[in-house]
N, C-alpha and C positions, 0 to 999 in steps of 0.2 A: 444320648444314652440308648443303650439296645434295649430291645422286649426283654421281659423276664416274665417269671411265676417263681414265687418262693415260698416256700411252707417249712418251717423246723419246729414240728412239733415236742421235742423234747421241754419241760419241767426243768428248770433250773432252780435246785436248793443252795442259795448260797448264805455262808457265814458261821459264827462258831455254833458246836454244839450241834449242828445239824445233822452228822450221822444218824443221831436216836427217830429222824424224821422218816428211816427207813421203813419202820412199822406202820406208819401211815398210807405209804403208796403199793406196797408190796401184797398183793390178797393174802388172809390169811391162811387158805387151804392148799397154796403153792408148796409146789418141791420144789426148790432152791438150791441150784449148782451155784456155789461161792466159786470163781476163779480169781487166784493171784498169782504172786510171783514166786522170787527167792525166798521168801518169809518173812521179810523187812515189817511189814503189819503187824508180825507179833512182838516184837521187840519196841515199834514205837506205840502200842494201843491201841492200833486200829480196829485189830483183827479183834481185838474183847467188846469194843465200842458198837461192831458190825453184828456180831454172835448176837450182844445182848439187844438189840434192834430188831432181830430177826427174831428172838422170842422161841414160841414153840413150834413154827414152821421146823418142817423135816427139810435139813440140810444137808446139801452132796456137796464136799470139800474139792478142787483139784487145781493143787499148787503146781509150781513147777515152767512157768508159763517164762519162755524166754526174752529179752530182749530183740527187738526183730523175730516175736513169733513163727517159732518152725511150725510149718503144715505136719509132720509126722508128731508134734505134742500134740497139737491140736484135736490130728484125728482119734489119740489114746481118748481125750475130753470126751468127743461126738459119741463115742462107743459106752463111755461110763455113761453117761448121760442119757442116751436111750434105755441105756438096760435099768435105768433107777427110776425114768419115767420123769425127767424132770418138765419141770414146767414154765420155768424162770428162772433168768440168769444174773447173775449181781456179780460186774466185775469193778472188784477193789486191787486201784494198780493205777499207774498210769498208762498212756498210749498204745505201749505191746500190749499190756493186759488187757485194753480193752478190745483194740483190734482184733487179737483174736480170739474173744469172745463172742465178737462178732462174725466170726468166722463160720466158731463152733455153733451157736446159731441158727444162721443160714445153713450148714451144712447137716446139723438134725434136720433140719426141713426141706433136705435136696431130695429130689426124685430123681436125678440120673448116679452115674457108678460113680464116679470119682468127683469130689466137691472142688478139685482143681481146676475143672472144666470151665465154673464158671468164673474163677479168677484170671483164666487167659483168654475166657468169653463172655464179657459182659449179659450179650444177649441172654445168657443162660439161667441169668438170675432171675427170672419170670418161672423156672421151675423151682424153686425154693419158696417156702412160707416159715419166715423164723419166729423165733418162740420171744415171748416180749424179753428185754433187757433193761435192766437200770446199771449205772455207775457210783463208785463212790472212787473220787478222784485222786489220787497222792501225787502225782507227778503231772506238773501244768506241764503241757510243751505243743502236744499235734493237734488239740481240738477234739478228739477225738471223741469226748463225751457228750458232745452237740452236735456231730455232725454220723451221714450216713457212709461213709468211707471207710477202708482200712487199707492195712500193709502186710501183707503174710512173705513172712522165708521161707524157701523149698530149698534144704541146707541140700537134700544128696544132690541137686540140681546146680546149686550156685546161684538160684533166683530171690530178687524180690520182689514182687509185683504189687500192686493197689487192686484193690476190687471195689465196686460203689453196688449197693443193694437199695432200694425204695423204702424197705421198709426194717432198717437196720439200724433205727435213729433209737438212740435208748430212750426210755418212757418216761425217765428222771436222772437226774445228775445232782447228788449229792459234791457240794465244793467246799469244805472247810477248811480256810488257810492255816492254821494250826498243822496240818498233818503232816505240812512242809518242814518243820523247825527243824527235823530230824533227818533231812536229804542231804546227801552229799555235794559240796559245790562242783563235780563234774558235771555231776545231773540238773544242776539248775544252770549252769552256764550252756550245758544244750539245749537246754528247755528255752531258753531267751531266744536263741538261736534258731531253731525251731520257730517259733512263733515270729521272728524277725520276719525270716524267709518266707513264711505263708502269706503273710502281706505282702509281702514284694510281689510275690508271685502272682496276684491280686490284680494288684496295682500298678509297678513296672513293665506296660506293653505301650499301648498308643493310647491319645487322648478320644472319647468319645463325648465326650461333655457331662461327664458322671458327676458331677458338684461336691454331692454329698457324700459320696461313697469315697473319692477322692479325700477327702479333711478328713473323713472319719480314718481312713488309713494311715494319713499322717500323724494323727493322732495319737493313733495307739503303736505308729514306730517312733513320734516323739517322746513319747510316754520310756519306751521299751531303755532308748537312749539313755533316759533320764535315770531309772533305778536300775537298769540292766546289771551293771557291774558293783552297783551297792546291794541287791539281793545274792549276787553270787554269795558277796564274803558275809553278809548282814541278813538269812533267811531266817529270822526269827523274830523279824519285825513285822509285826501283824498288818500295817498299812501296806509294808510293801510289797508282802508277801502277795497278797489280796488283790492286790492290783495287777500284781504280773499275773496269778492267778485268771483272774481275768479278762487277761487282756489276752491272754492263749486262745482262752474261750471264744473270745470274739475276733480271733484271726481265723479261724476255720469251721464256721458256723453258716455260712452261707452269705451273712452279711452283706461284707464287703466286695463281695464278688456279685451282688446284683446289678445287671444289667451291663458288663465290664467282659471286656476281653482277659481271658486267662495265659499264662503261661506254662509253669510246670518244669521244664527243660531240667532247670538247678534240682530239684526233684528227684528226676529221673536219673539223671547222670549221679548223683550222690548215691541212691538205691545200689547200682554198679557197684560204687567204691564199695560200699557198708557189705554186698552181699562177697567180693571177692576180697577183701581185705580185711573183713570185720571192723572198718572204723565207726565210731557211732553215728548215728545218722545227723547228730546237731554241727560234729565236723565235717561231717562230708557236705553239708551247704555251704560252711563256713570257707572252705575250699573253692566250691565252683562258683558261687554268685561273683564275689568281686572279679575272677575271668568272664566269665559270662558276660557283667556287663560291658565288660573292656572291647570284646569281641561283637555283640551286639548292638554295639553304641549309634551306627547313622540307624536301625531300628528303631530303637529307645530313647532318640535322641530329646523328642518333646517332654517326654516324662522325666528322664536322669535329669535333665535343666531344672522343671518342678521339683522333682528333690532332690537335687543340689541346694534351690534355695530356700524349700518348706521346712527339710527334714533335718540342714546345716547350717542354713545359713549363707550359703553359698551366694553369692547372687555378682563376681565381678569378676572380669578376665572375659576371653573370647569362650567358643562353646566347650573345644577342646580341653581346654585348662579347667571350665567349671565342670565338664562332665569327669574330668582324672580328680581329682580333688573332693569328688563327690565317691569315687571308689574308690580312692584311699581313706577316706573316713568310715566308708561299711567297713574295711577292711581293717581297719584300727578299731572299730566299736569292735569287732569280733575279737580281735587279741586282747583286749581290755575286759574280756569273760574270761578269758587264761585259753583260749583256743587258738592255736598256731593256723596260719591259712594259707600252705603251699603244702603239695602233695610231698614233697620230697622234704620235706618236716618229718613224714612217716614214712620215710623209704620206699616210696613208691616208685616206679619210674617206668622206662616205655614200654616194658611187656603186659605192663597192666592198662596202660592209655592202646595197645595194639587190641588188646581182648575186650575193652569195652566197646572201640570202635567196631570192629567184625561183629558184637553183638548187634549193636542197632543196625548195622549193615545187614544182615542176615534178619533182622524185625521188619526191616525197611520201614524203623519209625523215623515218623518227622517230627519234630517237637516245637515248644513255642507256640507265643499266639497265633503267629503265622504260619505256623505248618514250616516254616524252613529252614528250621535245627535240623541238618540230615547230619549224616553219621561222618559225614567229613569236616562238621562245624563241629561235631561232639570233640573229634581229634582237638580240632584248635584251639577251644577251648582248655582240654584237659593239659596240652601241652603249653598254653597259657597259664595254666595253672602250677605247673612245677615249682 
């Protein structure tokens, strides 16, 4: 097992009823920027549940907050938000909302010109001090309300990028499965999806003798297996809602990633699709991982074997046969959420695999736990992936 340090100090509220918990951890002389999305809150209860929690705290409203958060909403947010003096941020929403929440944020609290700076320079984030954050969650999928990471789109650009801040961890994460009953099955078949792939991502590099970290991943992708495609059609069963709920939660929370070589690569390459094709980001995993591993395979070979036989069953045939048999079953759990998983399902084809490869060419990123995803493995991949 490698060294580590790990700290997540976020407050996890979980269970019914819990939104009203809001008034307890939120001071009461804050000004309170609510951010959310399309308005879907007000239509299932949330947004009345949220208001009356917050009480007589002075409230700054600003909806609008897209899927794959654009940095130009964002920055209208950072500008309302200075000028009202807020103090604290509460985003109700999933993922985008909260990510860029966390944006806007760090970006009240940047000291240089443009808050992009430190999205395409980590180091940068040592001149930012952001303003505390809580979540209240409606969409499980990225983790995002336990961990310090996010995802901003820079639409006039064509980007998406990730940025990690130290101190962007929210201060509480309200989780009430209930909020779910009223989601669309797209959105919860990405959200599975989602949270599949973050474990992978985790877990699928090389073996380090992680024991525990290892079962616990199996775990929660046996879990995922098990009600994955029953909460698609069936989110309104409190057990199972609950559990997938949480099982998001503890895919991107630091967890599983202590003391573990990471990946990312499926990640990365999906951000591409989602920023130059607009697919959602739970298909565009669902896309690259089953290539990925095909391509990766004498890599990943001791771990695909492990799950092959932890996470299927798998366990007869020579390496070959168990490692294909083990990517035709991600690849089948994924179309068993209603997600097709070949680019040219949505008409993709080589002028978009040419522009994402000249992109990492021109990053001269490496990706993977091993640094050796370069931009002519991205090709293979993506063209594996047709």
């Amino acid at each position: 097992m490698n060294n580590f340090v790990f700290c997540n100090p976020t407050r996890l509220v979980f269970g019914k009823g819990t939104i009203a918990s809001i008034d307890k951890y939120i001071p009461s002389d804050s000004v309170v920027m609510m951010t959310y999305g399309g308005g879907s809150i007000k239509k299932n209860g949330v947004y009345d549940q949220v208001k009356r929690a917050l009480g007589s705290r002075r409230v700054v409203e600003f909806g609008g907050i897209e899927p794959n958060p654009h940095y130009e909403t964002l920055m209208r947010a950072v500008a309302e938000a200075k000028s009202a003096g807020v103090t604290y941020f509460l985003a109700v929403g999933g993922g985008s909302v909260i990510d860029g929440t966390k944006f806007i944020t760090c970006a009240v609290g940047y000291d240089g010109e443009d808050p992009w700076d430190f999205v395409l320079n980590g180091s940068l984030t040592k001149n930012s001090r952001p303003l505390p954050l809580a979540t209240v969650l409606t969409l499980p999928a990225t983790g995002s309300e336990m961990n310090n990471g996010a995802v901003i789109t820079r639409a006039e650009r064509g980007e998406k990028l990730a940025f990690k801040h130290p101190d962007a961890y929210p201060k509480f994460s309200i989780l009430d499965p209930e909020v779910c009953y009223s989601l669309p099955e797209r959105q919860v078949a990405n959200g599975v999806a989602d949270t599949f792939v973050h474990i992978i991502e985790q877990y699928l590099t090389y073996p380090v003798g992680a024991m525990v970290q290892d079962r616990f991943s199996e775990g929660v992708l046996s879990t995922l297996v098990e009600i994955g495609p029953k909460v698609v059609k069936n989110h309104n069963d409190y057990d199972l809602v609950a559990n997938y709920m949480f099982a998001a939660t503890m895919g991107l929370n630091g967890i599983v990633a202590m003391g573990v070589p990471e990946d990312w690569a499926t990640h990365m390459i999906g951000h591409e699709l989602t920023a130059l094709c607009g697919l959602d980001h739970g298909v565009t995993l669902s896309i690259v991982l089953p290539s990925l591993m095909s391509v990766m395979r004498k890599d990943k070979e001791a771990k695909l074997l492990q799950y092959a036989e932890r996470v299927w069953g798998i366990n007869s045939g020579d390496t070959d046969t168990r490692i294909n048999e083990a990517i035709k079953a991600t690849r089948s759990f994924f179309e068993s959420l209603g997600i097709k998983t070949h680019l040219s399902d949505y008409g993709i084809g080589d002028d978009i695999i040419a522009e994402i490869t000249s992109r990492m060419q021109q990053r001269g990123w490496k990706l993977g736990e091993r640094g050796n995803i370069d931009f002519n493995v991205v090709k293979e991949i993506l063209i594996n992936a047709k």
